[in-house]
Every structure is written in C-alpha cells, then in structure tokens.
C-alpha positions as CSV (number, residue, x, y, z in Angstrom):
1,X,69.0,112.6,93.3
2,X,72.2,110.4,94.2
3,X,74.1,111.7,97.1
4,X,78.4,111.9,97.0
5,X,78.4,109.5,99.5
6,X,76.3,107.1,96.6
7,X,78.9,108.1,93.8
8,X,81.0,107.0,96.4
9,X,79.9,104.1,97.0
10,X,79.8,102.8,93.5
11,X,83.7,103.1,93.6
12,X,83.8,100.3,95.9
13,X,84.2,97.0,94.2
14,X,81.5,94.7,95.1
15,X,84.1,91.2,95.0
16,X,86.5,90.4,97.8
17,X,89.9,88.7,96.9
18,X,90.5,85.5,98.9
19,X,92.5,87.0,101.4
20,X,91.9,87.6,104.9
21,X,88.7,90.1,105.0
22,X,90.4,93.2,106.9
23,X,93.9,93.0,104.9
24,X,92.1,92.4,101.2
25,X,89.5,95.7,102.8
26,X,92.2,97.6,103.1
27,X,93.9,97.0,100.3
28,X,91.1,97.8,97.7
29,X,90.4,100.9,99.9
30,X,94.4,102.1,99.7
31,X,94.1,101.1,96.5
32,X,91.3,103.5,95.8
33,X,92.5,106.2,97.5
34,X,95.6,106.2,96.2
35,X,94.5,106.4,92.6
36,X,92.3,109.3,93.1
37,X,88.5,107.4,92.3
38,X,88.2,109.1,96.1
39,X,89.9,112.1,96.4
40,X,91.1,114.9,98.9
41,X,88.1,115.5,100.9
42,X,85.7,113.1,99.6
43,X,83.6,111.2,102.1
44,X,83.8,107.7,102.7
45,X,80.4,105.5,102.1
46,X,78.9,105.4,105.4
47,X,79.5,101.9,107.3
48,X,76.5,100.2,106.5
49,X,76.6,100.5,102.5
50,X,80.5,99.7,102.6
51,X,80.0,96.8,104.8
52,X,77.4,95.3,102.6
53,X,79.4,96.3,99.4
54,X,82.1,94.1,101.0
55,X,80.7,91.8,102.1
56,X,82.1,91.9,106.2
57,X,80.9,92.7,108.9
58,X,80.8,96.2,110.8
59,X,83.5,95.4,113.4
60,X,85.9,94.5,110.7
61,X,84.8,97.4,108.1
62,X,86.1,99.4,111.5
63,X,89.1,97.8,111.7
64,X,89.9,98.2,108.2
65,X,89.3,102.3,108.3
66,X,91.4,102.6,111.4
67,X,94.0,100.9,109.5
68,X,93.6,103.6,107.0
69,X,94.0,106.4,109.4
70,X,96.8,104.5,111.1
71,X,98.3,105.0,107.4
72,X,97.3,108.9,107.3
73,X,95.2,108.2,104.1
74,X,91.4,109.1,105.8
75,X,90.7,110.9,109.2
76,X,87.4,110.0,111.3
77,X,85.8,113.2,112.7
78,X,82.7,112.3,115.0
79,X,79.6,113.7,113.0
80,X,81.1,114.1,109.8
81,X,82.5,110.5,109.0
82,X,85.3,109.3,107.0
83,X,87.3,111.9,105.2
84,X,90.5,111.1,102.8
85,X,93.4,113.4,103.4
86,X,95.5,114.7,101.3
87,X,98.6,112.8,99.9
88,X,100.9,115.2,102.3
89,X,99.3,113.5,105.2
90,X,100.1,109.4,103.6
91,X,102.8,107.3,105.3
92,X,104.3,106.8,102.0
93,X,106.8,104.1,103.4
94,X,103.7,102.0,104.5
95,X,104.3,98.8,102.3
96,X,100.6,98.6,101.3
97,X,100.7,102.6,100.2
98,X,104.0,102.4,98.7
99,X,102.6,99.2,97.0
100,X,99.6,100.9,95.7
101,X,101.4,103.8,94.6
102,X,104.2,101.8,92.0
103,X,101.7,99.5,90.9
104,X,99.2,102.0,89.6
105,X,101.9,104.4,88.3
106,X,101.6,105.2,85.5
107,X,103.9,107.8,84.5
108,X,106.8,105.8,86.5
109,X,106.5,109.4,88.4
110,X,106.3,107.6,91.4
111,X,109.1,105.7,90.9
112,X,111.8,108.6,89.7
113,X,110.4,110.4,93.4
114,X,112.0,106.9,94.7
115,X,114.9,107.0,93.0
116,X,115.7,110.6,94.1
117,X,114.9,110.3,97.6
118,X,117.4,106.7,97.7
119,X,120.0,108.8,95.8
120,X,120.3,112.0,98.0
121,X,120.2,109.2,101.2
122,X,123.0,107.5,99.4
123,X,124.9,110.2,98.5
124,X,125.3,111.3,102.6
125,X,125.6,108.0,103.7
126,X,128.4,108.1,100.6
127,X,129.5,111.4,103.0
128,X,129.8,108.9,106.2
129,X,131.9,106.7,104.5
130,X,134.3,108.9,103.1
131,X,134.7,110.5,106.6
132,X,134.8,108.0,108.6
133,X,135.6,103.8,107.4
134,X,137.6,100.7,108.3
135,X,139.7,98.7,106.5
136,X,137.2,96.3,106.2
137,X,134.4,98.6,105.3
138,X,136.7,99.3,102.0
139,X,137.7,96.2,101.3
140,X,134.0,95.4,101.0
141,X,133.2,98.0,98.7
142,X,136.1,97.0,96.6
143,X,134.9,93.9,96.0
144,X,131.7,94.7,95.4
145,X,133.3,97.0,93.0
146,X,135.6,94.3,91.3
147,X,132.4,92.0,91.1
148,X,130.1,94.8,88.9
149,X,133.4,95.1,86.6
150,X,133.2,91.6,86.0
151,X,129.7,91.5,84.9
152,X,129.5,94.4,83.0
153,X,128.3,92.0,79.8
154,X,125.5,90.2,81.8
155,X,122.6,92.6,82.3
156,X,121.4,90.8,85.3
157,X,124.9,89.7,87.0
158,X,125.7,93.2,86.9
159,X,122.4,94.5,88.6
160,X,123.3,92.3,91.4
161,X,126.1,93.1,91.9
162,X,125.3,96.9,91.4
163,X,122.6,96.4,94.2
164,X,125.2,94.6,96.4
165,X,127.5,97.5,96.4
166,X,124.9,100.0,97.2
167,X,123.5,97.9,100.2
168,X,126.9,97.7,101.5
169,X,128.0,101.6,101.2
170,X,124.4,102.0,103.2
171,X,125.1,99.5,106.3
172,X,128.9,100.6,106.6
173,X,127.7,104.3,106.1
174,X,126.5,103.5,110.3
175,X,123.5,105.5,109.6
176,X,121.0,103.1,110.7
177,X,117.9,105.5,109.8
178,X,119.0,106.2,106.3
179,X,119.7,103.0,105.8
180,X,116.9,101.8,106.8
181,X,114.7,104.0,104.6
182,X,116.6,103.2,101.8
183,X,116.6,99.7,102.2
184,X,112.6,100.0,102.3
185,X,112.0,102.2,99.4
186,X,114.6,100.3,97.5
187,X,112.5,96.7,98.0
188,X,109.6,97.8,97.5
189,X,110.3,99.0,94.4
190,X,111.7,95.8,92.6
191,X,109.1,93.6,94.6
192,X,106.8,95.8,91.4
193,X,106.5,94.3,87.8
194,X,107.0,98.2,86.9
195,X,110.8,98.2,88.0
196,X,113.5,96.2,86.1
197,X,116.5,95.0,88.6
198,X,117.1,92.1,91.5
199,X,118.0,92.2,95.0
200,X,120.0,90.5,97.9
201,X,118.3,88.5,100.5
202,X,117.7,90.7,103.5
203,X,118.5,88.6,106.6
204,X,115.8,88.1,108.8
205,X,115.1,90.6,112.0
C-alpha cells in the first residue's frame, strides 16, 4: 500500500533544468508548493527518494529545503520531517515565490492581491506627498504628468510614462519602506508574461 510520502514523491519531477542544482531544486519545489500538488501539512519525500528523484546529492537536497524554510513555505521538525506551511506563513515578496505565484495564476487572483496592496501603498505615499513636497518633487510629477498626456494615443508610450509617474510619487513620497515594497511587487509583476505594461530601469544598488 503506497505511503503519503510515495504519492508525494511522485509529484517531484524526475528532470532537472540546466541551472545550478540547488537554485533549479528550489524552484521546482516552490513551484510545487505553491500550486497546491503538496499542500498544508503534507510531508515532504524523505531525503533519500527526493535526492535520487533529482538527481543531487544529499548535502544540496539540504540546502535546497533550508532555502525553503528560509522562504516560510516548509518547517523541519526533528522526527517528523519536512512539513509545508500554510500560505500565511510564505514570504510572499521572495522573488522565487512571488515568481511562482503570477506565473501559475490562473485566475489573475494573484495579481489583482498585487495591484491592491501597490494601490493602498500608493495612495499613503500619495498622503506624504501632499503633506509634505518641494518644488522640485512637483515639478517632477508634473512632467511626468505632461508626458502620459502626450501619449495618451500610443498604448505603450503611455504605460511608460504612467509607470514613470508612479515610481516618482513613491521615491519623493520619502517613505523608503513603502517604496521599496512597491517597487518589488510592481517588477515582479511585469517581469510575468501574465501582466501587460513596461517599466523604467531601476539603477543599480
């Protein structure tokens, strides 16, 4: 009679894309989780099987699963193994997770949760701006202002310059963490074939 931990194990694909091993391990195991084939609860394979399914070796299958509880998708209890939390417990703005999450969206439910969270960041860093702004703050979002009137006929112009004014109401705003956040769910989203829209070169760190 199989065992869980056998259905479990037949979730695990049984290739390896040519990437390095730990980051393409974690990936199809985000990846998994994420869609539900393991769910709340569940049991992960136990090392040996999942390191043979992959095809790597047991020091990087470890790796790869503290990686996942670094991301709050399992937790490792001695004697019990490898359990997947519940989605309350993810680091949604992990770029792998948040990855995982728009790609296999279905619904696009994922992606209107984005685009309420950015909004209600926006609309007090909007707050920050009216209360407090220099000259040159405003002259800034003027222009960026002046350039989406321009380009109201060219769909993509007009995106740009849409995402340009947003980008700069968040870094005048002076709310680093908001902005930051923003900033994050914001390119992760477009960096997905699922979302239609372009945006500004961040500089570097």
């Amino acid at each position: 009679m199989a065992t869980d931990s056998d259905a479990a194990a037949r979730l695990i694909p049984q290739r390896l894309p040519a990437a390095r091993l730990g980051v393409a391990v974690v990936a199809e195991l985000v990846e998994i989780i994420v869609t539900g084939q393991l769910k709340e609860g569940d049991l992960l394979p136990p090392e040996g099987p999942l390191s043979e399914h992959f095809g790597v070796s047991r020091t990087v299958l470890r790796e790869s699963v503290k990686r996942l509880e670094e991301k709050g998708l399992v937790i490792v209890s001695q004697g019990r193994g490898t359990q997947v939390q519940a989605p309350g417990y993810w680091n949604m703005l992990d770029p792998v997770v948040l990855s995982a999450l728009i790609d296999n969206d279905e619904s696009l439910g994922v992606l209107d949760e984005l685009t309420v969270v950015r909004a209600s960041l926006e609309s007090a860093m909007a707050g920050a701006v009216a209360r407090s702004h220099t000259a040159d703050g405003l002259r800034r979002l003027e222009n960026a202002l002046t350039a989406m009137r321009e380009s109201e006929s060219e769909t993509d112009s007009f995106r740009q310059a849409d995402v340009v004014f947003h980008y700069a109401l968040m870094e005048i705003s002076g709310n680093r963490l908001a902005e930051n956040i923003a900033k994050h769910l914001y390119k992760r989203a477009v960096e997905s074939s699922r979302y239609q829209g372009s945006i500004p070169r961040m500089p570097s760190p």
